[in-house]
Structures are given as C-alpha cells and as structure tokens.
C-alpha positions, 0 to 999 in steps of 0.5 A: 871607522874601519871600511872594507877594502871594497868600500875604500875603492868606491869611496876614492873612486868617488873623490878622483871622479869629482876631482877629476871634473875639476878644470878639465873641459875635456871631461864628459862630466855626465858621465863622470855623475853617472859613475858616481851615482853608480858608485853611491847605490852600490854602496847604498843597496844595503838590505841590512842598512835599509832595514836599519834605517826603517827601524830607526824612523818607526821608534823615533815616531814612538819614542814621545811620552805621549805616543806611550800614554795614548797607547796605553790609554786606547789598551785601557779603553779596549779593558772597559769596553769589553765587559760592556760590549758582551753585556750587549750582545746577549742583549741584542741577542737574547742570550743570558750566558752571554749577559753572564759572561760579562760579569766572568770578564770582570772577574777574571780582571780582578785576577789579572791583576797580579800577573800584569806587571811579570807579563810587561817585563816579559813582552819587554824582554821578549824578542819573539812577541809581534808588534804591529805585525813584526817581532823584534827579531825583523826590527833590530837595529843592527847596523853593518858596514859592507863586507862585515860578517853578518853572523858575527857576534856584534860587539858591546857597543852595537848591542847597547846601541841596538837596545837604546834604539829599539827601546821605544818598541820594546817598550810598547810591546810590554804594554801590549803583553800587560794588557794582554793579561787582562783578556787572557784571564778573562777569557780564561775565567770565561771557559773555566765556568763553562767546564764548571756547568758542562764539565767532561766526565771522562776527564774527570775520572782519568784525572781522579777529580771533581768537577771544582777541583779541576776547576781550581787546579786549573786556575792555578796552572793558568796562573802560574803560566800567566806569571812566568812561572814553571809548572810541574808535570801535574800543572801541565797535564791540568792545563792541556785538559783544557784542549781535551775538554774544550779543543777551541779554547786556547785559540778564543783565549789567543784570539780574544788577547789579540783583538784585545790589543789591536794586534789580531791577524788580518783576515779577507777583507779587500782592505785586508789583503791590501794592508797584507801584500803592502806590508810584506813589500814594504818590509821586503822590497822598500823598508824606505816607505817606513817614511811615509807608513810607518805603522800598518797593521795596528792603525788598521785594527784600530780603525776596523774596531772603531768602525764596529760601532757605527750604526751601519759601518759594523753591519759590514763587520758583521756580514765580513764575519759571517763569510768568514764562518762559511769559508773556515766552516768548508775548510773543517769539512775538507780537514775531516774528510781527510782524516777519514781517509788517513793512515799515517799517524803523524798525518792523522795526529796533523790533522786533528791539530787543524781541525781543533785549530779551526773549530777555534777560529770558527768559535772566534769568528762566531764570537767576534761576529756577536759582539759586533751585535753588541758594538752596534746597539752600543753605537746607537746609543753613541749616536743619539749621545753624539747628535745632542753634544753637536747640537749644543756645540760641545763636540769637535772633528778634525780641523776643516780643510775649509781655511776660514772655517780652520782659522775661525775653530782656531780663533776660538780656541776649539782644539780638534777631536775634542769634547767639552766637559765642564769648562774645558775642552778634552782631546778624545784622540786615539780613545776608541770606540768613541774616536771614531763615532765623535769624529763620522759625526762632527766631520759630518757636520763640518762638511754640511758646514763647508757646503752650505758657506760654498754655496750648496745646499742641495741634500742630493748627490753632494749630501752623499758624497760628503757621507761618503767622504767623511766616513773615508776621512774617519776611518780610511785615514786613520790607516795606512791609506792615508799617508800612502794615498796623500804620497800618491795624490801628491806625485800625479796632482797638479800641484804635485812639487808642492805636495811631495815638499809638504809630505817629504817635511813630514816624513823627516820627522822620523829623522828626530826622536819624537822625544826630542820634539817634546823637550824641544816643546816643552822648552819653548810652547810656541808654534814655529815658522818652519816654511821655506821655498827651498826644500832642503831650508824647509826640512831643516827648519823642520827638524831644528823646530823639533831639536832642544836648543835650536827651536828657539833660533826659528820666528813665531807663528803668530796669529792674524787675529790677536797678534799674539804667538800661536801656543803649543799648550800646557806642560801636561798637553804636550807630555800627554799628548791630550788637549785641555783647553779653557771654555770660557771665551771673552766678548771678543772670542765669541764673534767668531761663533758668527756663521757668516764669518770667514776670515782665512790666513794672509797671503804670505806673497807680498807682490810677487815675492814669497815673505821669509818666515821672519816677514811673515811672522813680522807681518801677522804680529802687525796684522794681529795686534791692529785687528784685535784692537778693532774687533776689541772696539766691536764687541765693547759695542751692545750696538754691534752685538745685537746686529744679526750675523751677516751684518756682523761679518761684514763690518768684521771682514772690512775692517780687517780687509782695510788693516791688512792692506794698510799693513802690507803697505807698512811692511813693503815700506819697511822691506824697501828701507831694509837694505839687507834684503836684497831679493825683495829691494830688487824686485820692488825697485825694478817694478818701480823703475818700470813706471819711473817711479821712486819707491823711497818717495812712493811706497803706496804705488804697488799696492794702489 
C-alpha cells in the first residue's frame, strides 16, 4: 500500500508513542493516548473515507436475493393496485372519467411491456437516477488514501471495485426504472385519451394532423423515448405538443412514476420535514448513521402509502394533500402576478416554466388527494376482510414484545406477519398495502392479548394508548424512526449499556454482505447462539453467524420446548425472504392455543453466572427433550385434553417448573465436574466454601 508521506508521519509517530510507554514510568501515559488518539482522528476524518464506509453498509443491507425479490415484489403490488385504486376513487367520488381511467392504466400496461427491460438496463447504467433520495454520483464507493488527488482518473481496479460494491444498488435502481415503465406508460395513455376527447384545435392545424394522428404519432414518440431510442425532430415537436396541449402532463406522468416506485419527494408534513433535514445531516455531517439508518426516504414512502388505506390514518393523507393544494394554489397566484409584471424575456419565458411546473404538481396533488378516497374505500373492505381472518386465527402481527405470549407463537409454528392460506403459512412482509392493514390490526390484537394476561382489562386510557402504540408500531417503525428512536431510548434508559450492545450487534451487519448471510444460512438453516457478555465476542460471533464457513463453529439455539434446533426454513425461505410454514400442527402443538399458557424462555443465569452460549444451548437441549416428553405424555391424555384452559396451563407450567430445576441442577453438576470451566467452578466452589460445604458431595445446595 503506497502512503503519503503525511500519512507515514502520523502512522510512525503512533508506533514510537506506543513504544514509548513501554517500561518508562516516567512517561505521562494519558498524555501519550491522548496524542495517539489525536493522531487516529486526523487520519480518520476523511469525508471521502466516511462516506465510503456508508456506501458499503447501505449495499451490504441490499446485497440478499431476498431484499431483491421483496423489492420487486412491493413494485409488482404497487402495478396491481393502481388500476384498482382508480377504479375506487370514481367510485367514491362518483366520477365516471375516473372508473375510465382504470381500464387506461391497464392499457397502457400492455404497451409497457416491451419497453421494460431497455429501461432496467438504463436505470442500471444510469448514473443520474435517484435512489432513496441519492443518485449514484453521491453513493460511489471510491476509496482515497490521504493526500491522493481527488480529480485523479482512478485506476482499473478502483473502478471494478467500485462497480463490485455498488452493484446491489444499481441493481435496484434498474428495478425502480423497469417498474417506472409501467406507470409512465399508463399515465401516458391516460393523458393521450384525454387529447383524444379534448384535443387543441390550434395544434391540430399547426401540426397539419387529425385528432387521431397526432394521437398516434404521439404514442410512437413516447415509445421510442421509453425504449431509449433517438427521436427525429419530427417525433420531438410531436412529443413537446404534449406540454402545449396539456402544460401538467409531464409532470402527473414524472409524478405518477415516482409515487409508483416509492421514490416521490417528501413534502410538508412534520414527518416530512424530519425525514429531509436527517437525511441531509446524515448525508452530510454523520454518513456513520448509515449504521443505524441506513435507508430513509423509501422506508418513509412506503409506510406513508400503506397508511393511505387505514380507515382513518389516509384521512390525515387526504387532509395533508389538501393544504398541499392551497399552499401550491398561492404560490401559482404570486407566479402570475409576476409575470404580469414582467419584461424581461428570459424572466417572462422563466416564469411560465413554474407556473405550468406548478399547475402540474397542483393536478398531482389533486390526483393523489383521490386516490386516497379511493385507498379508503379499498381499505374498508380490508378492514372487514382483516377482522374475519383474525377471528378465525389465520392472521398474524410482529412477534409480541410479551416473552410468553413470543415463545408460545413460536412453539406453534406461527411465523410473523403471516397469513394462512390452505395449509400453510405466508409471510405478507414488505407487500403493501396489505402490510400495513394485516399488521395496525393483528398487533392490535396482540396488544388486547398482552393486556388482558397482565391483568387490564379496562377498555379506557390503556385501550387508547395501545391504539395508539400499535399504529406507532405499524407505520412509525417501518421508517427511519425506528432505528434512530431505539439508538436513543437505548443512550438515555436505564438499561442503556445493554441496549447500545444489542443495537451496536445490529448495526455490524452491514459490516457482512447480506448475500454472505444467506449462503452462510442456506449451508446451515439452524439459529445460532451469537450472545456474549463481552461486546467485541458478541459481534464477532455475530458476524462469524453471518459468514460461509464459520457459521458452523457457533452452538444452536435450541428450543426449551421440544429440545429440537431452532430452524431458520426452507432453501426457498431463505432465498426469498418469505415464509412458508406448514399448518397442520400435532396434539402436542395444539396446547400451545391454551390462553392461559405463558411459558418464557430459561434464564441463562445460572446462580449468579451468565451460561456461555455452549451452556446455554447445552441446557435448553436438556430442558427440551425432557418437556417434550411430558407434555407428549399430556396431550396423549383425552383426560387432559378436556380439562379447561387454566387447568391445563397449570398442570403445563408445573411440570416444566419442575423439569427445569431438575435440569439446572444436572447441569450445575456437571459444570462443577468440568474443570475446564474455571469462571463457573470458582464461583460455585467459593459459594460452597461459605457454608463449609463440599460441592463434589452436595451439588443440590444451591439450588435448594
């Protein structure tokens, strides 16, 4: 590695400090760490390297198969759901051109065909396409040493490393732009049948065309455009006579395409200004917070669209959009006012620019505003379609925060955010709009759940916070908030130390590919115990459960319950992302339905020292395979299986009390006879020796 020769300087100056220290007690050794920590931020505080760094995490995040496959799959959704959508808001609004304009979409969707895969290449090599609110130009991966010439042509392999790095989000932004085809065209084909039955006379006559040939001559500029194609100067005046017969057009087609995608502008709202400002210092100032954020503005959109069919939540929407009118509205009237008194030609010509720029986003608006009409009668009948599945228990929410209520879920094999169809569960995780109902709903529940097993069953100021906690849970924290909000909770709670390790193991996934993590799954499909007391073991047992090769080295997880390893799923699971879990459950399987049940995980603190991962695993093997057993016994028992629910969980929750403290005595024993380790045996002997007790002879005294 070639180094400048400031570089150099600091490096050497860090060596003879260090060495420095070294048997002299002499030597101020604070001051000496002092000058080398100096000395490390100078060469850390690197914009480029900083920004580097953030651009590595973001594509590592997107680098799975199965963020590919959900990102296409929510673009897909967004396809279907527009036609729909349209349909509704002429519905709700009794407005026939509007039902029309559904049947227009499709049509243009049939022609966007052709043109989708010429626009996925382009967004791939396009290096001038946004992507969650940065283009590529912001996001490239180039890596600088001090002192290097920032305008210097990088070399081969700094390119082919840039294009290696960057290639997950070149890749997501061809989806983007593929996708994008499909509402461009439709848009297009939407304003081209409004010319068809309003069409400008004045055009018309300039052009020297009918009302149909200008239509068809339009379509084939517009196609050519969409292709990547060059247009001849005939094709370009065609196509800019769109602007002169309907100025707002290219702005509802740019509009319509980005609300589409999820990558539409934010606007006003409080969440909106929040979302801008953090994303302009997090890009600017701290590109570290790619850790913990590392995507803002999508996550946004998508949450903000999903919200839109929640009965109530997309009236909000609609009465944002409204003020959003208003506000562009005066703006246009201060734009004319103006122009009318202008005399310059490039002010004058500048002018009109904005106001037809306006006019569009005013028609934008107006049409956003409908279609959350048409999101809300949609989202009606969601509501009634949600409440009869939860009621029939074929819906699910995020795992509860409850431990019990979590391991109970578990042991039945219920994944989260999942819906039963047939005789399988399937994940409808990232599927919006039904994400978003699915999940205010069954956390709704969840949250009744938690409440009435706590003890509360009031429907008063607790029923409200819960709604109010589980619309926070379903549509906050599938944005930005989320992470930054945890980060926050976790520096100012009590137990700050032991949040900051959890969120800090978190954040060093974006240190491994995330299509690392999946080979490294699909080699081995079982959970994996990763948990240490020490940090820097924690995250490295972390990152070795997310690396081929090294994943195996860690112990199971296994469960408490049927001493089996915990299974990651299918081959298909873990590429896709989705889950696809087996309904059908056995006698044993079905306890676990019992409302009364609350079995949480064991402890792994066994008598004032925390079981290695190894121990632990060891331990619930144990626990496991001796509670399966007796709850196998149980539910072989018609006897049992007609007891009501309480009586049930009682007998249930006895036997595994008693398992488990015969099984934490096993393992003290055998802890005690393991001489290899020391932490434990000398804990255990000098608690023994307190009493004058011999632990070989009397293992049972602690626990007793």
């Amino acid at each position: 590695m070639n180094l400048n020769p400031r570089c150099r300087m600091l490096l050497k100056q860090l060596a003879d400090g260090f060495r420095g220290t070294l048997g002299n007690p002499d030597v101020d050794k604070a001051q000496v760490v002092a000058d080398m920590a100096k000395s490390l931020v100078d060469i850390a505080d690197r914009p480029d390297l900083r920004q580097s760094v953030a651009t590595l995490v973001r594509n590592n995040f997107l680098s799975a198969p199965s963020t590919t496959f959900k990102n296409f799959m929510g673009n897909l959704a967004r396809v279907i759901e527009a036609p729909i959508t349209r349909f509704a808001s002429g519905l709700a609004t009794l407005d026939a051109k509007r039902m029309k304009e559904a049947g227009d979409i499709l049509v243009g969707y049939t022609k966007a065909f052709a043109e989708v895969f010429p626009r996925f290449i382009g967004g791939y090599q396009n290096r001038n396409i946004v992507f969650d609110g940065r283009t590529s130009k912001e996001v490239d991966f180039y890596l600088r040493f001090p002192g290097q010439d920032p305008s210097k042509e990088l070399s081969t392999f700094d390119k082919g490393l840039n294009a290696v790095v960057t290639f997950p989000q070149s890749l997501q932004r061809g989806i983007d732009e593929g996708f994008s085809t499909f509402f461009e065209r439709a848009q297009y084909q939407v304003i081209m049948n409004r010319l068809k039955n309003a069409p400008n006379e004045e055009i018309l006559t300039r052009l020297g065309m009918t009302r149909d040939e200008l239509v068809d001559a339009l379509e084939t500029a517009v196609t050519s455009k969409a292709r990547g194609g060059k247009r001849n100067i005939r094709e370009e005046r065609l196509f800019d006579s769109i602007a002169a017969i309907d100025p707002e057009a290219a702005k509802l087609v740019e509009e319509f395409s980005l609300n589409g995608t999820f990558r539409s502008k934010l606007g006003d709202s409080l969440i909106d200004k929040a979302a801008s400002n953090y994303f302009k210092f997090s890009s600017e100032k701290l590109p570290e917070l790619a850790f913990i954020t590392p995507f803002i503005i999508t996550p946004l959109n998508v949450a903000k669209f999903g919200s839109g069919f929640v009965p109530g939540l997309g009236v909000l929407r609609m009465r944002q959009a409204a003020k959003d009118i208003k506000r562009l509205v005066v703006k246009k009237q201060s734009l004319i006012s103006k122009l009318n008194t202008a005399k310059n030609d490039v002010t004058i010509a500048r002018l009109k620019k904005q106001i037809s720029e306006t006019s569009g986003e005013i028609k934008s608006k107006q049409q956003l505003k409908n279609d959350f009409m048409g999101q809300q009668l949609l989202g009606l009948g969601f509501t009634g379609w949600t409440y009869s599945m939860l009621q029939d228990g074929q819906l699910s929410g995020d795992y509860p925060s409850n431990p019990a209520l979590r391991a109970r879920m578990q042991e039945q094999g219920i994944p989260p955010n999942s819906v039963k169809i047939g005789d399988r569960w399937v994940s409808y995780s990232g599927i919006e709009p039904l994400h978003t109902v699915f999940a205010i709903f069954a956390n709704g529940k969840e949250k009744a759940e938690q409440q009435r097993l706590e003890g509360n069953e009031t429907a008063s100021i607790q029923t409200i916070a819960s709604v109010a906690e589980v619309v926070k849970s379903s549509f906050l924290d599938k944005t930005f908030t989320v992470q930054l909000g945890e980060f926050m909770n976790a520096v100012t709670s009590e137990e700050g130390l032991n949040k900051v390790s959890g969120m800090a193991v978190g954040a060093s996934n974006g240190l491994t590919p995330n299509l690392f993590n999946m080979i490294a799954r699909l080699e081995d499909p079982v959970r994996k115990q990763t948990k240490d007391e020490y940090l820097p073991t924690w995250i490295l047992n972390n990152m070795k459960a997310r690396l081929p090769g090294l994943r195996s080295d860690l112990p199971d997880r296994v469960s408490p319950i049927t001493g089996e390893p915990v299974s990651l799923g299918s081959s298909a699971e873990i590429t896709s992302g989705f889950k696809f879990e087996e309904v059908n459950r056995n006698r044993l399987q079905k306890l676990f339905d019992n409302p009364e049940l609350k079995i949480a995980p064991p402890s792994s603190n066994l008598f004032g020292v925390t079981l290695n991962n190894e121990q632990y695993s060891r331990m619930s093997q144990l626990m496991g395979e001796n509670t399966n057993q007796a709850l196998n016994y149980m539910a072989s028992s018609e006897g049992f299986m007609l007891l009501p629910d309480s009586l049930q969980a009682k007998a249930i929750k006895d036997a595994v009390s008693s398992i488990r403290s015969d099984i934490r005595k096993m393992v003290l024993g055998e802890l005690i006879q393991d001489k290899s380790s020391k932490e434990f045996t000398d804990f255990i002997n000098n608690e023994y020796k307190k009493k004058g007790i011999n632990p070989y002879t009397n293992p049972d005294y602690l626990v007793n």
